[in-house]
C-alpha positions in Angstrom: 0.0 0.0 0.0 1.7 2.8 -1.0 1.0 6.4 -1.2 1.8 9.1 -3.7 3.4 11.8 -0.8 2.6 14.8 -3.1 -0.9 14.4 -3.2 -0.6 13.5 0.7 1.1 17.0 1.3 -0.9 18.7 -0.5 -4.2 17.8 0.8 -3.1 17.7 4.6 -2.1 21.5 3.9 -5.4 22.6 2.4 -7.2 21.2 5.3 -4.9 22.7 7.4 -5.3 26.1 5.5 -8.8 26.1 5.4 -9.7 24.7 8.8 -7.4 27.5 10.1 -9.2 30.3 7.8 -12.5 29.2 8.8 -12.4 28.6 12.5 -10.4 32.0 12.6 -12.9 33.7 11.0 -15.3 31.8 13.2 -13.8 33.1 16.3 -14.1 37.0 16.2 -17.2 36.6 16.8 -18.4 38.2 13.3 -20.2 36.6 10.1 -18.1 34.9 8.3 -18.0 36.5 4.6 -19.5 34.1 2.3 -16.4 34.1 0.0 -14.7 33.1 2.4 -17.1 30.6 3.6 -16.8 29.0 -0.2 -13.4 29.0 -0.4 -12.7 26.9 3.1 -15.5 24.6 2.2 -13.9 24.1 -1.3 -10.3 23.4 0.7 -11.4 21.1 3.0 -13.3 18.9 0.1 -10.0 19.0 -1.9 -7.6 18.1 0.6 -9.9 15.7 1.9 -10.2 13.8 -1.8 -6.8 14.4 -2.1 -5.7 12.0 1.2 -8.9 10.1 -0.1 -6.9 9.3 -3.4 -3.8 8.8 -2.4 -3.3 5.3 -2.1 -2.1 3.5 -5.3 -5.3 1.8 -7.5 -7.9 4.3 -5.5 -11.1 5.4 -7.3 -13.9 7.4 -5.7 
């Protein structure tokens, strides 16, 4: 079972990116602009397919 490390690294920054954008958003106690809201919804989806396929022979 082997795993591509690019797409490994890749996704566990975007979640990290856009968990960290959200939630920080999240936490000053404000509404959270909804371009914003988009675009850490899109990062988490993306980094999560990304760990999703990165194991040799994968398919959603």
């Amino acid at each position: 079972m082997a795993s591509d490390w690019r797409k490994v690294g890749l996704g566990l920054l975007l979640l990290v990116v856009s968990s960290v954008v959200v939630v920080g958003y999240g936490l000053r106690n404000g509404p959270i602009p909804p371009a914003v809201a988009v675009g850490g919804a899109v990062g988490v989806v993306a980094g999560t397919l990304l760990l999703g396929l990165s194991e040799e022979d994968a398919s959603v």
